[in-house]
C-alpha positions as CSV (number, residue, x, y, z in Angstrom):
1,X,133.5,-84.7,-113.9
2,X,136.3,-82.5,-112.5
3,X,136.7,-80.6,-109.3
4,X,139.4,-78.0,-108.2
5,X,138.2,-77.4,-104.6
6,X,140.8,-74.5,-103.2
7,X,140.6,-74.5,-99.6
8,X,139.5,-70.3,-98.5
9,X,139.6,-67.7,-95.8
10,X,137.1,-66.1,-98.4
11,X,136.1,-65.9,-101.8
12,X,134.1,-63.8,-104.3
13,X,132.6,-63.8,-108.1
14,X,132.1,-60.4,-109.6
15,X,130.1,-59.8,-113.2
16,X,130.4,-56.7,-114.8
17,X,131.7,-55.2,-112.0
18,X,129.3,-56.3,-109.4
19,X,129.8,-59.1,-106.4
20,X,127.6,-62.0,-107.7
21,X,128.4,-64.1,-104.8
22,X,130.9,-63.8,-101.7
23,X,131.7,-66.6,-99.2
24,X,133.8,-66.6,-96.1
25,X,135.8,-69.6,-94.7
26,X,135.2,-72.6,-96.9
27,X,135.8,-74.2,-100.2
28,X,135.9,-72.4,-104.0
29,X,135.4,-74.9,-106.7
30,X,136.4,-74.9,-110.2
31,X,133.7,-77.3,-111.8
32,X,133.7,-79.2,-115.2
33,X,131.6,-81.5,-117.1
34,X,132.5,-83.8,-119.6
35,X,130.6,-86.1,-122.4
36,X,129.5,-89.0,-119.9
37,X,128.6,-87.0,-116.5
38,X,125.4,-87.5,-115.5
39,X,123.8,-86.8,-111.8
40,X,125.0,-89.2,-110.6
41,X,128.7,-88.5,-110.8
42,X,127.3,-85.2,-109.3
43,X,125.9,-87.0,-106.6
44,X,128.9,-88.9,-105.7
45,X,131.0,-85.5,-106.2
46,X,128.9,-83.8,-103.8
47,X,129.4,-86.7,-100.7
48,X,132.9,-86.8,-101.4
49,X,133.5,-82.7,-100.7
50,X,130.7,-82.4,-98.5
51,X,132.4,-85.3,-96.3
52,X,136.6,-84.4,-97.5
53,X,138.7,-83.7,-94.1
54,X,141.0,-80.5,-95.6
55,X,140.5,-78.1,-92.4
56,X,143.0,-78.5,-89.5
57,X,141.9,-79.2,-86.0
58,X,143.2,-78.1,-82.9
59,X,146.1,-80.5,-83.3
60,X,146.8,-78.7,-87.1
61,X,145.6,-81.9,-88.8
62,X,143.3,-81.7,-91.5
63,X,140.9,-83.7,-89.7
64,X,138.3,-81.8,-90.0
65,X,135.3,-81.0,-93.3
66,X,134.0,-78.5,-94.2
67,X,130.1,-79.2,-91.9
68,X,132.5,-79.0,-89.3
69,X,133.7,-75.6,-89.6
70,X,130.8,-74.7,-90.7
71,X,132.1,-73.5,-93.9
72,X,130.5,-71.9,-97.3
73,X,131.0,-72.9,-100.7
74,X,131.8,-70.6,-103.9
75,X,130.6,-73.4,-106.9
76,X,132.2,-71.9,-110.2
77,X,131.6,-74.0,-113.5
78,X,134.2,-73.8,-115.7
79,X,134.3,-75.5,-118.4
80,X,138.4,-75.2,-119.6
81,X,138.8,-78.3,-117.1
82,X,138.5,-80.5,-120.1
83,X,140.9,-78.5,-122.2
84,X,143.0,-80.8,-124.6
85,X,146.1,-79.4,-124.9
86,X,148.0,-82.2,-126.2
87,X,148.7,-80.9,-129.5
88,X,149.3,-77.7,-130.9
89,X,149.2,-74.1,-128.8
90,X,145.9,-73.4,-128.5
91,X,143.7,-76.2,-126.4
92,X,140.8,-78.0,-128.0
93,X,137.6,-78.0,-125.6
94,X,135.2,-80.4,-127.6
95,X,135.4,-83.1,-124.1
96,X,133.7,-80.2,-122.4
97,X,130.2,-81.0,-122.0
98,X,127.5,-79.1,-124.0
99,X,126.5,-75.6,-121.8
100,X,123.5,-76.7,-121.4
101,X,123.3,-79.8,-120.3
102,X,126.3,-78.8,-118.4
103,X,124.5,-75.7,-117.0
104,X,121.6,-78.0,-115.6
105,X,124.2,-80.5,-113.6
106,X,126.0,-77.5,-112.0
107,X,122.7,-76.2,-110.6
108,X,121.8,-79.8,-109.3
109,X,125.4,-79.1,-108.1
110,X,124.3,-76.6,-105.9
111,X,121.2,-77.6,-104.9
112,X,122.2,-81.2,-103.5
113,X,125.3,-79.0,-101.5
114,X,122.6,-77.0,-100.3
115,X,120.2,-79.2,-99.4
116,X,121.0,-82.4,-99.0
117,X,124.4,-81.5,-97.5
118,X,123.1,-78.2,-95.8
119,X,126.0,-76.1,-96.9
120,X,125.6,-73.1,-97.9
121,X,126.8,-73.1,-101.5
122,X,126.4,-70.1,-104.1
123,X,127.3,-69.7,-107.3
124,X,128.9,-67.8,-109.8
125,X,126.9,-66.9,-113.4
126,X,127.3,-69.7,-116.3
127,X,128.8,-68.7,-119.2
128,X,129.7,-65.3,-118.2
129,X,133.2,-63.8,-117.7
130,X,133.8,-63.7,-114.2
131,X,136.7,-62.5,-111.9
132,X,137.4,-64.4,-109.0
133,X,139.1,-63.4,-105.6
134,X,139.7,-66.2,-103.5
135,X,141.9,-65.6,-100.7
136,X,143.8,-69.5,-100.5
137,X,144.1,-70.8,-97.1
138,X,147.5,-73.2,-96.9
139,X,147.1,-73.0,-99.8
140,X,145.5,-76.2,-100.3
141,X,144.3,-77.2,-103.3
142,X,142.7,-81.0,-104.2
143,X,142.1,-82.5,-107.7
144,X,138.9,-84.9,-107.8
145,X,137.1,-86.4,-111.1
146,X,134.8,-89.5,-111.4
């Protein structure tokens, strides 16, 4: 499993020309699934940005997650995290998980950041072609996988 997570002033998703989902101050993340996940890499994954210290504090630190600035999160699946582009020009996606077993750990995705974590997280629309408008705030952008 791989996470982008872009620290954000805001961020939205729009599908055929409509706002799917809009978020102020928090975290947009870029999610993908490969071969082995299973829930609970998602589990894991969800403690470890639920609980990451990226925001400054009054000292400009990053001391500070996102529960305690009360933040949002934008949860975007995308699948080209596991794009093999090691030979040739055009990448090979076949470590990408399957959409829908991959579809059904992104929504536990959501859910456990929801509920468990009680951060308000929405999402974008799996498998569609979305736009996204994140306004980056540093910019500061961390790489996880498990």
């Amino acid at each position: 499993m791989r996470v982008t997570v872009q620290r954000v002033l805001e961020a939205s998703c729009v599908v055929d020309n409509k706002v799917v989902s809009k978020i102020s101050k928090g975290f947009m993340l870029l999610i993908g699934f490969t071969h082995e996940d299973t829930i609970e890499n998602v589990k894991k994954m969800c403690k470890k940005i639920a609980n990451m210290r990226i925001f400054e504090d009054i000292n400009e630190k990053m001391n500070l997650s996102i529960k305690d600035v009360s933040g949002e999160i934008l949860a975007i699946s995308q699948f080209t995290l596991y794009a093999d582009s090691s030979q040739g020009n055009r990448p090979s996606f076949i470590n990408s998980m399957k959409s829908e077993l991959a579809n059904s750990l992104y929504l536990e995705m959501i859910k456990i950041l929801n509920e468990e974590y009680q951060i308000p997280t929405k999402g974008g629309v799996f498998g569609a072609h979305m736009y996204l408008h994140p306004v980056c705030d540093g910019p500061v952008t961390i790489n996880l996988e498990f």
